[in-house]
C-alpha positions as CSV (number, residue, x, y, z in Angstrom):
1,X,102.4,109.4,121.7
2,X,100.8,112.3,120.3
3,X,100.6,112.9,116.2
4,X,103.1,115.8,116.8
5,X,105.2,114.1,118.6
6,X,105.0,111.6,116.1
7,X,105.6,113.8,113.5
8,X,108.8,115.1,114.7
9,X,110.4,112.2,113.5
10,X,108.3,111.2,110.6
11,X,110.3,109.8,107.4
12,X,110.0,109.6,103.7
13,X,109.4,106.0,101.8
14,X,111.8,106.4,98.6
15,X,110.6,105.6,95.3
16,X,112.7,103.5,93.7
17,X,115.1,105.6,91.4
18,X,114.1,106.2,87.9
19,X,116.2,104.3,85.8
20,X,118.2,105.9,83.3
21,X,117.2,109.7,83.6
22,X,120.8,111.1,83.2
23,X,120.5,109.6,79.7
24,X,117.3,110.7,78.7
25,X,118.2,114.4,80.2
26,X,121.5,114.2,77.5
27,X,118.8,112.6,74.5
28,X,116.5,115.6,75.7
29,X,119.4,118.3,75.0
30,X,118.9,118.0,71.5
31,X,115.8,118.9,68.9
32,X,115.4,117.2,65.9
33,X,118.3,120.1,63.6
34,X,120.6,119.2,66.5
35,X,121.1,122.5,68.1
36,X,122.0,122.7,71.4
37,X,119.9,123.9,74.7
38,X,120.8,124.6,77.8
39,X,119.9,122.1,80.5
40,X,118.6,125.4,82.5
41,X,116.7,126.5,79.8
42,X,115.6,122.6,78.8
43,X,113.8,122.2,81.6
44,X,111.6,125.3,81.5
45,X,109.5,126.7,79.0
46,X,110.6,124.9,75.9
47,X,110.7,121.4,77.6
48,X,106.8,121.7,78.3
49,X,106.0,124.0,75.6
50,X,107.4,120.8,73.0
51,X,104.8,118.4,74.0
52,X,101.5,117.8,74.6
53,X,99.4,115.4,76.3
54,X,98.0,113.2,74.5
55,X,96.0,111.0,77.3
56,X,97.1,107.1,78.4
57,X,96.7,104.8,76.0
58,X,95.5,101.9,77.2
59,X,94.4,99.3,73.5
60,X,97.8,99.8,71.7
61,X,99.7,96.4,70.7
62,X,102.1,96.0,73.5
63,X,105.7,94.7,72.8
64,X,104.9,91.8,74.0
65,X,107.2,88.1,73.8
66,X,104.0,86.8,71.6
67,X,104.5,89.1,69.0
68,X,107.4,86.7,67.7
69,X,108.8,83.3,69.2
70,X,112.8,84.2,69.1
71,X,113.4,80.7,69.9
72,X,112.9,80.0,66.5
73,X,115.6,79.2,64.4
74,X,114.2,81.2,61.1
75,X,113.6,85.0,63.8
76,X,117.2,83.6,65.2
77,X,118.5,83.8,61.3
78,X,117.0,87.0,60.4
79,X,118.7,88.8,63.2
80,X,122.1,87.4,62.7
81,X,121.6,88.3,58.6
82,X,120.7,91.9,60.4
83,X,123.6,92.0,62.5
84,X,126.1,91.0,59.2
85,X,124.7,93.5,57.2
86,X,125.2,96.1,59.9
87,X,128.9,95.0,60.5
88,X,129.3,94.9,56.8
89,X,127.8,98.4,55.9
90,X,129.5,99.8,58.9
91,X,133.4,98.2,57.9
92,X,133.5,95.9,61.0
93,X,134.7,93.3,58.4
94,X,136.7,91.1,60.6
95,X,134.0,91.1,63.3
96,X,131.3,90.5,60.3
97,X,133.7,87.2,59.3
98,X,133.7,86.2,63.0
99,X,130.2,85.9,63.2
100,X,129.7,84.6,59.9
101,X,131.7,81.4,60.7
102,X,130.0,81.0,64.5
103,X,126.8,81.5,62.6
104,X,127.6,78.7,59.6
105,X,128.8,75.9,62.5
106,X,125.3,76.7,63.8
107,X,123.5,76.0,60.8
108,X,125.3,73.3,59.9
109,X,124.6,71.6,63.2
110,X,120.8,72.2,62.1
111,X,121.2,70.8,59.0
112,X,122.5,67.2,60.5
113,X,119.5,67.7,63.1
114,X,117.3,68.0,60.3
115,X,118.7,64.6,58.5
116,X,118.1,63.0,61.3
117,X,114.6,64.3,62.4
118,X,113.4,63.2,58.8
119,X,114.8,59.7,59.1
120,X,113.2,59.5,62.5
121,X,109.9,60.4,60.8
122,X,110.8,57.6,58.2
123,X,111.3,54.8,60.7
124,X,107.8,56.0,62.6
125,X,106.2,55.7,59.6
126,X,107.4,52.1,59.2
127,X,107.5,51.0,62.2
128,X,111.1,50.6,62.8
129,X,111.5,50.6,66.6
130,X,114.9,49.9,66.7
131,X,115.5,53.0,64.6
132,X,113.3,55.1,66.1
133,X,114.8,54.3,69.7
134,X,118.2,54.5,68.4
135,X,117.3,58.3,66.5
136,X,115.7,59.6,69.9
137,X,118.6,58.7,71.8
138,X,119.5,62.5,71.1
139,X,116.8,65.5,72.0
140,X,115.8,67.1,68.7
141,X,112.8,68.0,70.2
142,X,112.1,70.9,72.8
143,X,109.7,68.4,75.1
144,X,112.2,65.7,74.5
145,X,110.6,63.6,77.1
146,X,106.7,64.1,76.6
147,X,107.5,62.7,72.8
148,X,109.5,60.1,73.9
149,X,106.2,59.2,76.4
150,X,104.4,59.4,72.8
151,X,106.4,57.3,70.8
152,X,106.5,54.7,73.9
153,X,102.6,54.9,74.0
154,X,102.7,54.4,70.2
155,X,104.8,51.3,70.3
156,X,103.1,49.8,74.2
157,X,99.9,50.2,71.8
158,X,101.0,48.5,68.9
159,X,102.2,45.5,71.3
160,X,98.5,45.1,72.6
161,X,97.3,45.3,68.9
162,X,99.0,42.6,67.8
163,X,98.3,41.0,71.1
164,X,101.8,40.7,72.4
165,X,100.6,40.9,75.9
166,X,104.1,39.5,77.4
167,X,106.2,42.3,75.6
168,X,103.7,44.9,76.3
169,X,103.5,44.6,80.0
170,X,107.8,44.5,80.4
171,X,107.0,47.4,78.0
172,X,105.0,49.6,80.0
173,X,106.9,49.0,83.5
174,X,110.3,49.4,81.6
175,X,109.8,52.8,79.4
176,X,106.6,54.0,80.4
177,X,105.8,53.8,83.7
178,X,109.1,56.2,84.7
179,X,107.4,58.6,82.6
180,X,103.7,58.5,84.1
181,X,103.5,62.3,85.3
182,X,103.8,63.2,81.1
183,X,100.6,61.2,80.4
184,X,97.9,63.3,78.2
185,X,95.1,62.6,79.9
186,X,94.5,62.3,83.6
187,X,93.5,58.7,83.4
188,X,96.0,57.5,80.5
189,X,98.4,55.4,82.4
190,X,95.9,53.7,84.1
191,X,94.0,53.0,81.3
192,X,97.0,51.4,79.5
193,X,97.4,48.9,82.8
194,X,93.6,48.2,82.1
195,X,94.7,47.1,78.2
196,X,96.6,43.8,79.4
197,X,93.0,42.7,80.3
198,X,90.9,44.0,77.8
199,X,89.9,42.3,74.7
200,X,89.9,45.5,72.5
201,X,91.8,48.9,73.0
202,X,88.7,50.9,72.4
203,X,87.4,49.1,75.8
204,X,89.5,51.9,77.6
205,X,88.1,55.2,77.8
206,X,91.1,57.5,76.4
207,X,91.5,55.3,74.1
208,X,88.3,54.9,72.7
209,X,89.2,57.2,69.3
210,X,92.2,55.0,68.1
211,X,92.0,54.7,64.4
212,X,94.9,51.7,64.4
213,X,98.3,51.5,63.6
214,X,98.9,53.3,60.5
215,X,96.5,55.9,61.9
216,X,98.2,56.5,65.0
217,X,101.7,56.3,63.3
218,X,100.6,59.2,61.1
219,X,99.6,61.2,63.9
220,X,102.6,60.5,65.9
221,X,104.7,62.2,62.7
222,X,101.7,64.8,62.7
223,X,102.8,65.9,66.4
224,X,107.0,65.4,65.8
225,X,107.1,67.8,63.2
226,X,105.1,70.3,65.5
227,X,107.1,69.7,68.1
228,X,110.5,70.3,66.4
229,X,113.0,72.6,67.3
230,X,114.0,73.7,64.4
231,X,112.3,74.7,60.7
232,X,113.8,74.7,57.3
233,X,115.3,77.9,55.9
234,X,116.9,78.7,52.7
235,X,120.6,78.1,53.4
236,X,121.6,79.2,49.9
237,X,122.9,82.5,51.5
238,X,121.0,84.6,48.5
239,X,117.5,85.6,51.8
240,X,116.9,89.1,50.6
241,X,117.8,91.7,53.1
242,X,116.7,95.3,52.9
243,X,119.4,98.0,53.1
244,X,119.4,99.1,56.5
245,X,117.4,96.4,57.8
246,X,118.6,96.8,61.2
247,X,118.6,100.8,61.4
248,X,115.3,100.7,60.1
249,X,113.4,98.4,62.7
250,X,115.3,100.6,65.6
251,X,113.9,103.9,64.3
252,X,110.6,102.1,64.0
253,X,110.9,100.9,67.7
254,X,111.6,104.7,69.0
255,X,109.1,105.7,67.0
256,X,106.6,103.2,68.8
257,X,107.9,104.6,71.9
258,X,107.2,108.4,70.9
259,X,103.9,107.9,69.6
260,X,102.6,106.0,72.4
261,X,104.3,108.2,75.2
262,X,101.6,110.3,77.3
263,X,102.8,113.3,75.6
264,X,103.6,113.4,72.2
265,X,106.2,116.0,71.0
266,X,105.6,118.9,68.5
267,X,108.9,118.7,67.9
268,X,110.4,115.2,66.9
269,X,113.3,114.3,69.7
270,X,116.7,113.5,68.9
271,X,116.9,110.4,70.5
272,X,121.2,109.7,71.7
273,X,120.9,106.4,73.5
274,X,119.1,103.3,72.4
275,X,119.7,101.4,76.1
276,X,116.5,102.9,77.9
277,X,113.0,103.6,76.1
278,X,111.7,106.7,75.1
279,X,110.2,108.2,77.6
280,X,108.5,111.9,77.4
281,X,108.9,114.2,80.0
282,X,107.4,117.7,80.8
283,X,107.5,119.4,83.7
284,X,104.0,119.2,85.3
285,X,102.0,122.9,85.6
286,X,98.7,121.7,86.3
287,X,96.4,119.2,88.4
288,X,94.5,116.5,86.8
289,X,92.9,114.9,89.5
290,X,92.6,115.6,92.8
291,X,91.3,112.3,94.7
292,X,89.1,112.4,97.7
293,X,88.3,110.0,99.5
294,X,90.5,109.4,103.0
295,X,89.3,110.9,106.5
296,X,92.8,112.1,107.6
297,X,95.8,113.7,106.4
298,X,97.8,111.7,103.7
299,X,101.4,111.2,104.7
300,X,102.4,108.9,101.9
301,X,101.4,108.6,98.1
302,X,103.7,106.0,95.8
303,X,102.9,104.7,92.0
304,X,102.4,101.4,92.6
305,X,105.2,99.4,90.4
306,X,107.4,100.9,87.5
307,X,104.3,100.7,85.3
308,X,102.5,103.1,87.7
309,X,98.8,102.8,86.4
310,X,97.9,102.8,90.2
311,X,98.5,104.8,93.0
312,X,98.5,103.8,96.7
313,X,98.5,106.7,99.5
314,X,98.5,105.9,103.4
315,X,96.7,107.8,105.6
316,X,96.8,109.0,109.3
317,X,92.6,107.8,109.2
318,X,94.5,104.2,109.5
319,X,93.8,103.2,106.2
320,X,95.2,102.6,102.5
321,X,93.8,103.4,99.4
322,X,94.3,102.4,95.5
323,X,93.5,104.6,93.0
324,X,93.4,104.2,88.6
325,X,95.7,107.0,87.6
326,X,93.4,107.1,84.1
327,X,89.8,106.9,85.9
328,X,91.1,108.7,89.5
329,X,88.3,105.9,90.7
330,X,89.5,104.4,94.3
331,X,89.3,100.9,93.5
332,X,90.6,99.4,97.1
333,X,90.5,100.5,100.4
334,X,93.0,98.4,102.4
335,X,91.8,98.1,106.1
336,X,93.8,96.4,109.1
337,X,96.2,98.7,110.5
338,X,95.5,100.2,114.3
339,X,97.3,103.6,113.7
340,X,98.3,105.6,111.0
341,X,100.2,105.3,108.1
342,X,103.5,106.6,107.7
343,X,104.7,105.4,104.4
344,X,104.7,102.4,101.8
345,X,106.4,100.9,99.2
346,X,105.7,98.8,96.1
347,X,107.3,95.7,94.5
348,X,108.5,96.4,90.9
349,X,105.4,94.5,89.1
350,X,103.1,96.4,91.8
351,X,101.2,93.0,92.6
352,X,102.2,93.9,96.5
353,X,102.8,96.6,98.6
354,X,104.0,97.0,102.3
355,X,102.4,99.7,104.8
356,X,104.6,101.2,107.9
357,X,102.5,102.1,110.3
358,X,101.6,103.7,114.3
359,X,100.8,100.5,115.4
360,X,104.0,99.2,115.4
361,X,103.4,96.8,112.1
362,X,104.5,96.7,108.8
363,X,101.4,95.0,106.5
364,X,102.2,93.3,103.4
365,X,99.2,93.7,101.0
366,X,98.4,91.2,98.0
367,X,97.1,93.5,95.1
368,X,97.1,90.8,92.2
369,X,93.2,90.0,92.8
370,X,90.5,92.5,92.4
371,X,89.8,92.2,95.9
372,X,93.4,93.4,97.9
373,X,94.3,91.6,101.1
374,X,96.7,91.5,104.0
375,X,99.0,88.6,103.4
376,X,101.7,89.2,106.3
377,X,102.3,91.3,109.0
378,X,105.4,91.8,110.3
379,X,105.9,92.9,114.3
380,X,109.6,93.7,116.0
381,X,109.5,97.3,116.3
382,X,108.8,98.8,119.9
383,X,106.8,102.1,118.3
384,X,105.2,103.9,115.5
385,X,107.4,102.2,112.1
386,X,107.8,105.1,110.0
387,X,109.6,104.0,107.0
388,X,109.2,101.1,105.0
389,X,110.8,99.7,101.6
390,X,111.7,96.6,99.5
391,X,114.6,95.2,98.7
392,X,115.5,95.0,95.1
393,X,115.1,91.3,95.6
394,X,111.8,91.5,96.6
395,X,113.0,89.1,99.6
396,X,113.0,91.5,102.1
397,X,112.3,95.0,103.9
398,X,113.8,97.7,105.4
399,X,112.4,99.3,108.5
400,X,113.1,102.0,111.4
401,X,111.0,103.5,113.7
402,X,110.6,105.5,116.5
403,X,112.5,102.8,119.0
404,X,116.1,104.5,117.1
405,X,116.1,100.6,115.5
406,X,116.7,99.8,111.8
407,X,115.2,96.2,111.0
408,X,115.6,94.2,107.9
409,X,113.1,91.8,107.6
410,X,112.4,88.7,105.4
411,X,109.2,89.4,103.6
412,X,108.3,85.5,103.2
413,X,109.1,83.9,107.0
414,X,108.2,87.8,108.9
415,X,111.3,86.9,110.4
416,X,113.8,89.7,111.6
417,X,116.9,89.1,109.9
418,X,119.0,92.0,111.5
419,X,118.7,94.9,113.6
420,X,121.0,97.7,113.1
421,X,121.8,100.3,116.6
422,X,123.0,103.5,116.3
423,X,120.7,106.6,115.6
424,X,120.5,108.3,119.4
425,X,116.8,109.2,118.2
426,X,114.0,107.8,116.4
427,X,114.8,106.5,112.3
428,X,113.0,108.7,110.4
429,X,113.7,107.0,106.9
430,X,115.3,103.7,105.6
431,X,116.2,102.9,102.0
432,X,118.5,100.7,100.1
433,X,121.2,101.9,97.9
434,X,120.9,100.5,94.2
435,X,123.4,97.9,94.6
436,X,121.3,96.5,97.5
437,X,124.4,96.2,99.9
438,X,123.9,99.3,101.7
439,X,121.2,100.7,104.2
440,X,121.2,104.4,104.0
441,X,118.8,105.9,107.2
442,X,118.2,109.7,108.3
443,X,116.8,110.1,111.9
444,X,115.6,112.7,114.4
445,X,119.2,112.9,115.9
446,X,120.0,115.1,112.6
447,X,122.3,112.7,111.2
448,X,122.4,110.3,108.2
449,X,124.4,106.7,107.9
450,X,125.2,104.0,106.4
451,X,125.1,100.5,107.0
452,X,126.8,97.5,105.8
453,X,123.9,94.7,105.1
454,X,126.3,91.9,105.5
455,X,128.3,92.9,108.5
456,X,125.3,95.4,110.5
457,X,128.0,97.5,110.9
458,X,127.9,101.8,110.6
459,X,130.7,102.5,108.0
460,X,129.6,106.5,107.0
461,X,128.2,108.9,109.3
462,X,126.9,112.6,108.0
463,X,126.4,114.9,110.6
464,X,126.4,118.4,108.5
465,X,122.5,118.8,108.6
466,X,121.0,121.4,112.2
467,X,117.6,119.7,112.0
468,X,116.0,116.7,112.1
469,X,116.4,114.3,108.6
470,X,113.1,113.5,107.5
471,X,114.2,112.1,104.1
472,X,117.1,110.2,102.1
473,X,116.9,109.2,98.9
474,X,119.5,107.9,95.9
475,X,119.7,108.6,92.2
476,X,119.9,105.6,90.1
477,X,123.1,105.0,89.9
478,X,124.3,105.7,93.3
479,X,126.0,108.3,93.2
480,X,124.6,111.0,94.8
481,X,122.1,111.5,97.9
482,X,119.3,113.9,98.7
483,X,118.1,115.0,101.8
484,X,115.5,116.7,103.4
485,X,115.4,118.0,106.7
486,X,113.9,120.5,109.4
487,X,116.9,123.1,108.8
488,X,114.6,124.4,106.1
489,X,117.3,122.3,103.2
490,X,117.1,119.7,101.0
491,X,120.8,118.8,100.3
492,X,122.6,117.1,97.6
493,X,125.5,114.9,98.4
494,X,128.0,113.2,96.3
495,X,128.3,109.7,97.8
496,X,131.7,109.0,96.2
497,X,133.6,112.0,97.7
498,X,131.1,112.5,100.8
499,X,130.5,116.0,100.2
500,X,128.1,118.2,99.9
501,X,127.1,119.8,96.1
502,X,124.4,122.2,97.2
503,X,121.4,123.0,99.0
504,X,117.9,122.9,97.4
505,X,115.6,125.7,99.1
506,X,112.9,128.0,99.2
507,X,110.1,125.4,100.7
508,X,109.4,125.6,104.0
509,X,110.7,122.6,106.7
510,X,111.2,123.5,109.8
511,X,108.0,122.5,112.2
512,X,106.5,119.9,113.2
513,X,105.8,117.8,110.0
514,X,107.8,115.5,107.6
515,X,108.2,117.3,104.6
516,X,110.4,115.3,101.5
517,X,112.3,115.4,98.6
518,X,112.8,112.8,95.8
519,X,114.5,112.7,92.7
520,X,112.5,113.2,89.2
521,X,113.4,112.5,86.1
522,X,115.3,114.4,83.8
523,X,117.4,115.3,86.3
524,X,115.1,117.4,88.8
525,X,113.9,117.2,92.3
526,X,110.1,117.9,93.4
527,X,109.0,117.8,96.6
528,X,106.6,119.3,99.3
529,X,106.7,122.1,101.8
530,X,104.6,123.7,104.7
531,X,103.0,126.4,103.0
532,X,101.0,123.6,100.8
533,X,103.1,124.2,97.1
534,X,105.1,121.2,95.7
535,X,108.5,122.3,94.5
536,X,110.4,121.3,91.8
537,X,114.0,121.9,91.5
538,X,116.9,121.8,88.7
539,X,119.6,119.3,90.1
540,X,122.7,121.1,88.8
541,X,121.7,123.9,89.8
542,X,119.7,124.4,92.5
543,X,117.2,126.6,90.9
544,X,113.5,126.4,90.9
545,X,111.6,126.0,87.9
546,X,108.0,125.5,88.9
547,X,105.9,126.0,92.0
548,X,102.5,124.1,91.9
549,X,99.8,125.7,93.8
550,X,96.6,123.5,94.9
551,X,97.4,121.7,97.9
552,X,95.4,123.9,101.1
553,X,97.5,122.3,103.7
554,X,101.4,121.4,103.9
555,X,102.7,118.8,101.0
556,X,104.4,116.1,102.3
557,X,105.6,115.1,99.5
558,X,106.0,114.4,95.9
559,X,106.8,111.5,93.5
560,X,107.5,111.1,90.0
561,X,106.7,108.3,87.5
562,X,108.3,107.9,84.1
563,X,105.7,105.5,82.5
564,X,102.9,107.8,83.4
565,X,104.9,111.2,82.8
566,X,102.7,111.9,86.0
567,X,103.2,113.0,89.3
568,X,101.6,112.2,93.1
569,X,101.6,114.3,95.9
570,X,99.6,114.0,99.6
571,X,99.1,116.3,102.1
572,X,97.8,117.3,105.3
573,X,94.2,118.4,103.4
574,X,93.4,114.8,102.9
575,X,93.8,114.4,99.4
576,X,96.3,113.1,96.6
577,X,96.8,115.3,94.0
578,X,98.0,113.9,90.2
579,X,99.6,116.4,87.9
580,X,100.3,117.0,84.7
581,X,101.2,119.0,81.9
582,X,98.6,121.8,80.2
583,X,99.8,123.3,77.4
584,X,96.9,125.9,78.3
585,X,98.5,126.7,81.5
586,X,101.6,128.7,82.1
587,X,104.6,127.4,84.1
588,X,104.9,129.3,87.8
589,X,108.4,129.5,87.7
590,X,110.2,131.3,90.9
């Protein structure tokens, strides 16, 4: 099959819908004196115009789980004393009462904890066994288990100390030996067998340290008290908190967010939702790196994961590559498949990615060592595969191809675990609706439907499009589908009614190539076109807002990625293209 004919039934890999961007478009309607913009308006001049770039910062402290343990009881405390202020300071008084007495049975259950961890230290100290075993009956400890294999060792040793030899062994196959696999050291176990027989516990290697009984005892309390669960905390109810504590760490937390954005605003945002991060956004006017490298037309470009520092474009020279967004270095050049490829997608984390290509294979590529490498490859389709994409599980892949077949596949067996029939002509694209329960495909028969996971079954047919579909793709919430295809349209649907909102044009799509459309953030659309410039669109209202010239052949297509405020596009002159926003650089509007 040639490459055109191919082509004529080429499809678009979907992204995987940025999260939250109807949000951020409302936080984004705002500057800092709270006038109101126009969404029109927004997303033109003044959006760009009100940042800047400020480059990708790659040292900052990251919010990371280290920064604080929050399974301790004293970070646990301070947010609940947070929260009562809050509720206090705001008149939820009832609510603020409610908590108070959930969070008083709490800390009194702490409080007897703490009795009895103290009398347990007590009865180590002593040597009170009996006490000790009845005290550790409960876990007040979070490795409940690997101390109680400490305490056991502690008293097994004491035995063989005082030469008890009878009591130690019944010891050691009673308590200790079910709890073998916690030993210290890799030898520990067996070296406490070898005791029974020694003359001295210093004959056996890990225990060639012990400083006796009192020593060991001391220890023992040493490694309790670092193991406990809980630490001590005024319970006076007179801990100091700041007036607005609470307000005050989440404008600090935005604030991180701004400042470490790729572009900082001139002009501070007004921030109206606290259930997504900051994220900047500018409408991109200019290229900042254009990466060479491949030996054939690039069909497919995708940020790999929701982070995005890489990006991984396939291309028709039968080959995949991985470029640094930061450095524009190509880093990887993934080599195995027999034919072209037609599209990719990415796992969330971006530590794989899956290839569709000509040779009738999907390739599922291991990116988490420096050195990438073909882990799977999965084979059912009879003909070029020209869609690929994950599951939100991660467990499995949607395909469709040029045989009119839609596969789902389990991405850890490479076992096909249904085949959907329906298209008359070759699948052209295959993606999974956010809920994960649908298949949503567009083929070369000019229709698009949809397909119940569960049952296989076709419950929606759209026939309104005159051309070929060479692209569907979902917003984040499922509510409304884009499409692309040769009738020289990209179309929004509403998914809920079935109907069609309006058509996106302007671009060119009508020959021989796939040409797509995806959803951006901030409520736009980019995507390519024939005559080489990638598009970018206003959602609610059809109107174009920028035209990026610097693609010489036609733009396949176009992809968006929040973390990076950066976006990808391919196209038939071998490269991939990044862009950005230069404030030095006017917007080319329609």
């Amino acid at each position: 099959m040639s490459e055109q004919d191919a082509t004529s039934a080429e499809a678009d890999h979907s992204t995987k819908p940025t999260f939250g961007f109807n949000e951020i478009a409302a936080s984004l309607n705002q500057i800092i004196d709270g006038h109101e913009l126009d969404q029109s308006t927004l997303s033109r001049q003044s959006l760009a115009t009100s940042n800047q770039n400020k480059g990708y910062h790659s040292s900052y402290v990251r919010p990371t789980e280290d920064i604080f343990d929050l399974d301790s009881p004293k970070i646990k405390e301070d947010i609940i004393r947070m929260i009562l202020q809050f509720l206090s300071d705001e008149g939820y008084y009832a609510s603020r009462a409610v908590v108070q007495d959930e969070a008083n049975v709490k800390w009194k259950e702490r409080e007897e904890r703490g009795i009895e961890a103290k009398r347990l230290k007590q009865a180590i100290l002593d040597g009170d066994w009996p006490e000790v075993e009845k005290l550790s009956t409960k876990p007040i400890v979070k490795n409940h288990r690997s101390f109680l294999y400490s305490l056991y060792k502690q008293q097994y040793l004491e035995y063989i100390e005082h030469r008890e030899i009878q009591k130690a062994f019944s010891f050691l196959n009673k308590r200790l030996k079910p709890l073998e696999h916690l030993q210290t050291k890799p030898n520990e176990f067996k070296d406490m067998c070898y005791l029974l027989t020694a003359k001295s516990i210093h004959e056996a290697p890990s225990f060639k340290n012990w400083e006796g009984i009192a020593a060991a005892r001391e220890n023992l309390v040493g490694q309790f008290q670092s193991m406990l669960e809980f630490e001590s905390a005024d319970r006076s109810g007179n801990v100091y908190v700041p007036p607005n504590r609470l307000v005050t760490l989440l404008r600090q937390a935005v604030a991180y967010q701004i400042q470490f954005s790729r572009y900082h605003p001139k002009i501070a945002p007004a921030v109206n939702s606290l259930l997504q991060d900051y994220t900047s956004f500018v409408i991109p006017n200019s290229v900042r790196y254009t990466l060479r490298g491949h030996e054939g037309n690039v069909k497919c470009v995708r940020f790999i994961g929701e982070e995005g520092r890489g990006v991984v474009s396939g291309s028709s020279d039968n080959t995949l590559r991985i470029w640094d967004t930061e450095t524009a270095e190509c880093t990887n050049v993934l080599r195995g498949h027999k034919s072209r490829i037609w599209d990719v997608s990415s796992t969330k984390l971006g530590d794989y990615v899956a290839s569709a290509s000509g040779d009738g294979t999907v390739k599922v590529w291991d990116l988490k060592s420096s050195k990438a490498n073909c882990v799977s490859t999965l084979a059912g389709h009879g003909g070029d595969v020209y869609s690929v994409q994950y599951h939100q599980s991660e467990t499995n892949l949607v395909t469709g191809g040029y045989d009119k077949t839609i596969r789902l596949f389990d991405v850890n067996t490479g076992a096909v675990v249904k085949s959907f029939q329906g298209h008359q002509l070759a699948v052209s694209k295959t993606i999974f609706n956010p809920l994960g329960n649908l298949i949503i495909s567009g083929s070369k028969d000019n229709t698009i439907k949809f397909w119940d996971i569960v049952s296989g079954l076709c419950i929606r047919t759209i026939t309104s499009h005159l051309g070929e579909v060479t692209s569907v793709e979902m917003n984040s919430s499922g509510t409304l589908l884009l499409s692309s295809s040769k009738d020289n349209s990209n179309r929004l649907w509403d998914v809920r009614m079935v109907r069609p909102l309006r058509k996106l044009k302007g671009h060119q799509n009508t020959s021989k190539n796939f040409v797509r459309a995806n959803f951006s953030d901030n409520n736009l659309i980019v995507g390519g076109s024939e005559d080489g410039i990638v598009y970018i669109w206003d959602q609610d209202t059809g109107e174009i807002l920028q035209k990026l010239r610097g693609h010489t052949g036609v733009t396949y297509e176009a992809y968006w990625n929040v973390k990076q405020s950066m976006m990808a596009s391919c196209s038939d002159d071998q490269t991939v293209k990044l862009w950005w926003y230069d404030e030095n650089t006017p917007l080319d509007g329609c």
